[in-house]
C-alpha positions in Angstrom: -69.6 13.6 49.6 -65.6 13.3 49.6 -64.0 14.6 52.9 -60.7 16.7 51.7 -58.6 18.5 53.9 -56.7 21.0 53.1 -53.3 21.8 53.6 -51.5 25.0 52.6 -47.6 26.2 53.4 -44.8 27.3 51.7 -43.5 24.1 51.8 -40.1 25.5 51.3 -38.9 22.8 52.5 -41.5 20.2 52.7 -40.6 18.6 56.1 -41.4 15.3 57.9 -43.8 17.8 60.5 -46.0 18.4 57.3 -46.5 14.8 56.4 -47.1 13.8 60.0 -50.0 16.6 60.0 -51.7 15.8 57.2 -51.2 11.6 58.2 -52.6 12.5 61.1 -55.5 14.4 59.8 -56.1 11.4 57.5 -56.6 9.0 59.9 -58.0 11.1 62.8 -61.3 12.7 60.4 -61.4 9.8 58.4 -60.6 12.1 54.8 -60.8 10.2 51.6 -57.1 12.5 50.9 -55.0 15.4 52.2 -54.4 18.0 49.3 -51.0 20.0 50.0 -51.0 23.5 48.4 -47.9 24.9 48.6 -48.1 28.9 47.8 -47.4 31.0 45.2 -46.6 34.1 46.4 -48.1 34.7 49.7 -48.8 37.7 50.7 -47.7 38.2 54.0 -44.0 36.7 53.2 -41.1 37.6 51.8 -40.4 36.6 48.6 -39.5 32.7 48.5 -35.7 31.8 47.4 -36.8 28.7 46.3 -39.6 29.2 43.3 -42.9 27.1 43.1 -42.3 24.6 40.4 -39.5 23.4 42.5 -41.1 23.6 45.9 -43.6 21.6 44.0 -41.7 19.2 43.0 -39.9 18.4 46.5 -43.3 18.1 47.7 -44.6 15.7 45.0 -41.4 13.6 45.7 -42.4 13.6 49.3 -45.7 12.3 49.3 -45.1 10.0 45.8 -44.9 6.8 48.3 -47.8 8.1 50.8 -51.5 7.2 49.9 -54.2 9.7 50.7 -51.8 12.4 50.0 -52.2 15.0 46.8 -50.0 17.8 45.5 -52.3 20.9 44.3 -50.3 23.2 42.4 -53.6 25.5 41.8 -51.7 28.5 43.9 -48.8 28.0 42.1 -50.5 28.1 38.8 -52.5 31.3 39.6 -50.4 34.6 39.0 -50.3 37.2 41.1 -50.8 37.7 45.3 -51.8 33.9 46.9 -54.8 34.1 49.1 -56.5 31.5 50.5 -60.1 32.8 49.6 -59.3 33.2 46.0 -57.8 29.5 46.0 -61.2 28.2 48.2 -63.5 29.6 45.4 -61.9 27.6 42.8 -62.0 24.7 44.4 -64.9 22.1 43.0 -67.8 22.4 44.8 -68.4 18.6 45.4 -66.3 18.0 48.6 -66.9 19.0 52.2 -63.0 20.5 52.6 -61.0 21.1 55.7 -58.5 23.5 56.1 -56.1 22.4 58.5 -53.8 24.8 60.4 -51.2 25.2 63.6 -52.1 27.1 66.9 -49.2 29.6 65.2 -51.7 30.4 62.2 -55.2 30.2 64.1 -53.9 33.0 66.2 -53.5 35.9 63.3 -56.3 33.8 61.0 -58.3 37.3 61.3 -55.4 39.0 59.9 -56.4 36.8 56.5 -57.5 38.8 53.5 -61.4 38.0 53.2 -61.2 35.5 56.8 -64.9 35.8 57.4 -65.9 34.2 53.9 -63.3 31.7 54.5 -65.5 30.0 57.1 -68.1 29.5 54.5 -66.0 26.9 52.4 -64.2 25.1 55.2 -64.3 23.9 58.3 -61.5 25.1 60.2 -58.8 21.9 61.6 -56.3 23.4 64.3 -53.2 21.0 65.2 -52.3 21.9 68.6 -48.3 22.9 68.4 -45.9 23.5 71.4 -44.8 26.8 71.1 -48.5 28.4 70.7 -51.1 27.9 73.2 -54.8 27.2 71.5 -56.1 30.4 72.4 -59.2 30.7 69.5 -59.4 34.6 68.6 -62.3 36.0 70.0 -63.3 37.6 66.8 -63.2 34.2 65.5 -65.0 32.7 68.0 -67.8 34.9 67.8 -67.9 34.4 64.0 -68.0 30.5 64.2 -70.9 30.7 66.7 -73.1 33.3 63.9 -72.2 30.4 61.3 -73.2 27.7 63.6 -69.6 26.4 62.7 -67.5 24.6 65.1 -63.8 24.6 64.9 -61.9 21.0 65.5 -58.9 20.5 67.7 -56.4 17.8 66.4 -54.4 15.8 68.9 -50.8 16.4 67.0 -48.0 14.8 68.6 -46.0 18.4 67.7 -42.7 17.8 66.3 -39.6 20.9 66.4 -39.0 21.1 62.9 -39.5 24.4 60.8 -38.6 25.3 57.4 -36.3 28.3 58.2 -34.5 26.0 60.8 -34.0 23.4 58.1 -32.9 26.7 55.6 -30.1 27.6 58.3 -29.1 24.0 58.8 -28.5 23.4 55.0 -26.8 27.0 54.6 -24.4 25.6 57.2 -23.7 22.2 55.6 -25.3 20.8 58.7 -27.3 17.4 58.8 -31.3 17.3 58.3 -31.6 13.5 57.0 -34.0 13.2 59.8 -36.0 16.2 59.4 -36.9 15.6 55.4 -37.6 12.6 53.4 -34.8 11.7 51.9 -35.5 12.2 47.8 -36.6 16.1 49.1 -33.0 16.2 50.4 -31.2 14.6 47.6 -33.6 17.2 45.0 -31.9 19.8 47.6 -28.6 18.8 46.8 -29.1 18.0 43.6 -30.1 21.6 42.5 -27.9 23.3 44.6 -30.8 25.0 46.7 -30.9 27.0 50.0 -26.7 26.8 50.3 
């Protein structure tokens, strides 16, 4: 059975953090590919500035040169609210799947619309990031254990880049060549976006 992970985000911008995640989940749990679903219109966000088609596109321009690496636009196709469950359910049934996440998400993952069922499609990935300590909620925990799940810790080198930092920079006219690949930037400049 093909070994997927998972990989959802705004992706608003795709950044170089992203790709080293889902490289790193690649290599580390031995997955035939890393599908990147960038959202729709998720729910517990603002609106996006930037709409899907084009986060899309920066993010197929990011991972064009990077094997093992797959842009899923199935959120972005889907109208209305973006939740994860809704997106799980629709994928094919012939892959074991792995949702990968930061330390930042796995602490409000019970805030998730339909969390519990979640657990029954994936098996939850957590990259360990700097600013949140792993710290698995205990309704989680508990809800693992009734599944006879376990949840898998990634060793991720964590790297300081965020989309809303890279936003402010490029609002500013300040440099990010070394935070995003460089055809995301030049689609960035290109269409004008996030100034």
């Amino acid at each position: 059975m093909k070994k997927t992970g998972l990989l959802g985000g705004s992706f608003n911008p795709v950044h170089n953090a992203h790709l080293a995640l889902a490289q790193t989940a690649l290599d580390t749990l031995h997955l035939d590919e890393v599908q990147l679903i960038p959202a729709g219109n998720p729910w517990q966000k603002q609106a996006l500035p930037v709409n899907g088609q084009q986060r899309l596109e920066m993010l197929r321009l990011a991972i064009a040169d990077r094997p093992g690496m797959v842009a899923n636009d199935i959120e972005i196709a889907r109208e209305g609210a973006t939740y994860t469950i809704d997106t799980l359910k629709a994928l094919p049934p012939n892959a074991s799947y792995y949702w990968l996440l930061g330390t930042d998400q796995l602490a409000n993952f019970c805030t998730w619309h339909q969390w519990k069922d979640i657990l029954d499609y994936v098996t939850l990935v957590v990259a360990k990031r700097n600013t949140h300590p792993l710290e698995v909620p205990r309704l989680l925990a508990e809800k693992l254990q009734q599944k006879g799940k376990k949840l898998i810790t990634l060793s991720f080198e964590a790297m300081d880049i965020s989309s809303s930092d890279i936003r402010q920079r490029l609002a500013k006219q300040q440099d990010v060549s070394q935070l995003i690949p460089r055809p995301v930037l030049e689609y960035i400049r290109q269409h004008k976006l996030y100034t």
